[in-house]
N, C-alpha and C positions, 0 to 999 in steps of 0.2 A: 833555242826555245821557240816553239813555234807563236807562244801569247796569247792563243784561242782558245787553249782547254784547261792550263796547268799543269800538262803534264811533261814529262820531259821524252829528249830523244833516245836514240840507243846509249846503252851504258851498261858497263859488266853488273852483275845482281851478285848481291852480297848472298853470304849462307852460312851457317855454324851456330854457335852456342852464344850467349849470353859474352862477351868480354868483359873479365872482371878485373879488378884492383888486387894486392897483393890481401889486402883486409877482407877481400872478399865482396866489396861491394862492387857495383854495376859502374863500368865506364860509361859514360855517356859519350864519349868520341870515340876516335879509332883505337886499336890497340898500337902497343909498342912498335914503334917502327914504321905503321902505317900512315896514309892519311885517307880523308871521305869529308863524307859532309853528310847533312839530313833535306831533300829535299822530296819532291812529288807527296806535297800533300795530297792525302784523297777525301779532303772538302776544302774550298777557298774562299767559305764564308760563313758567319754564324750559323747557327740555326739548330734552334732543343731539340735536344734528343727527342726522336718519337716523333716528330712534327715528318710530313713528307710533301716538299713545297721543293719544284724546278727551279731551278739559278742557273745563272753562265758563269764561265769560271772568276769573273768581277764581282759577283755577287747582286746581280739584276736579275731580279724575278722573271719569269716566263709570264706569271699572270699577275699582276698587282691586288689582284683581289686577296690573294695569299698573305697580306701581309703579316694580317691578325696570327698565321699560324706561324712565324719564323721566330717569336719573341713574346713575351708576355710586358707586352709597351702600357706603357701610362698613354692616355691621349696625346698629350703633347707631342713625346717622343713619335709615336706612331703616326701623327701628321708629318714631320718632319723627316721620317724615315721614307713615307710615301712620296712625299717633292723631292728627295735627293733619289728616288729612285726615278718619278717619272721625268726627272731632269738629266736621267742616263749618268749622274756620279758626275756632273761635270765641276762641283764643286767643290770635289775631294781634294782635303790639303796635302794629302800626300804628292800628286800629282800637278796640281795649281803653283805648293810653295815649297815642295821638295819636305813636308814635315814627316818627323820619323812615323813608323808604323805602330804604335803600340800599343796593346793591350795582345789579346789571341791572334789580331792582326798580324804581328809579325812573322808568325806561323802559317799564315794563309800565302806568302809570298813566293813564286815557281822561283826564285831564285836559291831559295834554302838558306841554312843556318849553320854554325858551328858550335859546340857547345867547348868549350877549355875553361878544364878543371885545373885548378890550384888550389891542392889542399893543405898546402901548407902555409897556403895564409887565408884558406876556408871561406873560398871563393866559387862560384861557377862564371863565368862569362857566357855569355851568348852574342856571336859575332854575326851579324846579319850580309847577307850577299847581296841584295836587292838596296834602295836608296842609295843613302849618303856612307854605306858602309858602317851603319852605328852597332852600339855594342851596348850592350845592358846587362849588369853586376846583379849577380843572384848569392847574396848569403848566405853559408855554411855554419857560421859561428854558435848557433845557438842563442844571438841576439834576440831582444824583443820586438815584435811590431810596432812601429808608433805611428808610422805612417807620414806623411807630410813634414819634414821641418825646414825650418825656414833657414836658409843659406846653407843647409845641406848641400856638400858637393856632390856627395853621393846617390842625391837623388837628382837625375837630372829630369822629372816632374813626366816627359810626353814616355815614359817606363816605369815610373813608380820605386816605390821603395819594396826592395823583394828580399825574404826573411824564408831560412828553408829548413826542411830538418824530415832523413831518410824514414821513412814508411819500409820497413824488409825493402825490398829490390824498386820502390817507387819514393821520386824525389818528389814532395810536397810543396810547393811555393808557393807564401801568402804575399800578396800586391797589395799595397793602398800607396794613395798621395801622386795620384794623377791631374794633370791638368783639364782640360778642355778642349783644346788648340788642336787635335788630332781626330781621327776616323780610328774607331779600336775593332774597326771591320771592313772590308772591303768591298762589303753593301749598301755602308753608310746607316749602319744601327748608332743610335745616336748614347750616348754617355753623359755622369758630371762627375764632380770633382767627388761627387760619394763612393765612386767604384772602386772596389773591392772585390778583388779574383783568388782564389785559390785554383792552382796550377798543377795537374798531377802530371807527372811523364815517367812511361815505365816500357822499360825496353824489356822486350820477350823474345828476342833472339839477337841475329846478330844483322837481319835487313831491317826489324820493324820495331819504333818507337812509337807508343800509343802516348795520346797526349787528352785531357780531359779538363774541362775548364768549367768551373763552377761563381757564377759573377753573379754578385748582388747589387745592386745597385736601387737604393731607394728613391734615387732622386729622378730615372726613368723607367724603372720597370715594376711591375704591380709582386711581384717576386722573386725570390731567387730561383735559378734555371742553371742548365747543363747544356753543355754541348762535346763533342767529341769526334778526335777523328785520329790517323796514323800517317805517320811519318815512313819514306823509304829511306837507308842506310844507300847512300851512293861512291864505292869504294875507289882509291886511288885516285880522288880527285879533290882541288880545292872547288871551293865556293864559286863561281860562273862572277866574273868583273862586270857589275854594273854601276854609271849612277847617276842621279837624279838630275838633272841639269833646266 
């Protein structure tokens, strides 16, 4: 990886049809027998849809003046988005104390992801290449949202509590009961403990997963907003050994 753009080096490119389940539904990982991974996002940090503001692949603005356009911030948030940015991110916990990546975050990462379904205890995992190797449990069951409880195992709080349920060929994921303690972007758009994402990811063939993330948060943003971007299918390989140290 070369760490300046996000983007990765040579690698075979995936091609073909949608891989599905014997039910018919969309695999989200490799088919049978193979392996891959999801990697070269083609955005590595927030920013609404429709908005057209320059970043480096970190998510540092070219012009600070933009900030107004990359979110729809509350004052607060928006001051404190502008110091972590003209402070060049030096005080991003991911980097500082090794904290996981979570919210959209974990998606912005050149090191990619793996998705391992279990449906037969109606499960998704999502296994991160980048950090400490964390992995964050995305529900199948049909359970409720409730968001945050207290001594939940299952919620380990810097990924939230994730509740899903199939859309035709798009997996829906609703987040609540996040902490604080993390960066949920690689720009340093700031978050609270109100955030609440809903997560669409829909695979349209068999290189490209589109991913769409719709975050509310009352407690820093004046509305709720959108963002979106696509994932490349990287075949016959695992996930790239990083970690955080």
């Amino acid at each position: 990886y070369s760490g300046t753009n996000g983007t990765l080096p040579a690698h075979a490119v995936a091609s073909g049809p949608v891989p599905r389940w014997p039910s018919g539904q969309p695999r989200l990982g490799p088919p049978p027998g193979q392996t891959g991974y999801w990697g070269n996002p083609s955005r590595t940090s927030l920013l609404q849809d429709g908005a057209k503001v320059e970043m480096d692949a970190y998510g540092l603005l070219k012009n600070i003046a933009d900030a107004d356009k990359v979110a729809p911030m509350q004052k607060w948030a928006r001051d404190l988005y502008e110091y972590r940015q003209r402070n060049s991110l030096k005080d991003d916990p991911m980097y500082l104390a090794c904290k996981p990546p979570g919210g959209p975050r974990q998606f912005e990462q050149i090191y990619g992801f793996q998705f391992v379904e279990n449906p037969d205890f109606n499960r998704v995992f999502v296994l991160l290449g980048g950090g400490n190797r964390n992995r964050r449990v995305i529900y199948t069951d049909g359970r409720p949202q409730v968001g945050q409880i207290e001594g939940d195992a299952d919620n380990p709080l810097y990924y939230g509590r994730s509740v899903s349920r199939w859309e035709s060929d798009t997996l829906s994921v609703d987040t609540k009961g996040f902490n604080e303690k993390f960066w949920f972007d690689n720009g340093g758009l700031p978050h609270t403990e109100q955030l609440h994402l809903i997560e669409k990811f829909t695979r349209t063939d068999m290189k490209t997963m589109k991913y769409e993330v719709t975050i509310d948060d009352p407690g820093a943003y004046t509305k709720t907003w959108t963002s979106s971007w696509t994932f490349e299918w990287i075949p016959g390989e695992e996930t790239p050994y990083f970690l955080c140290q």
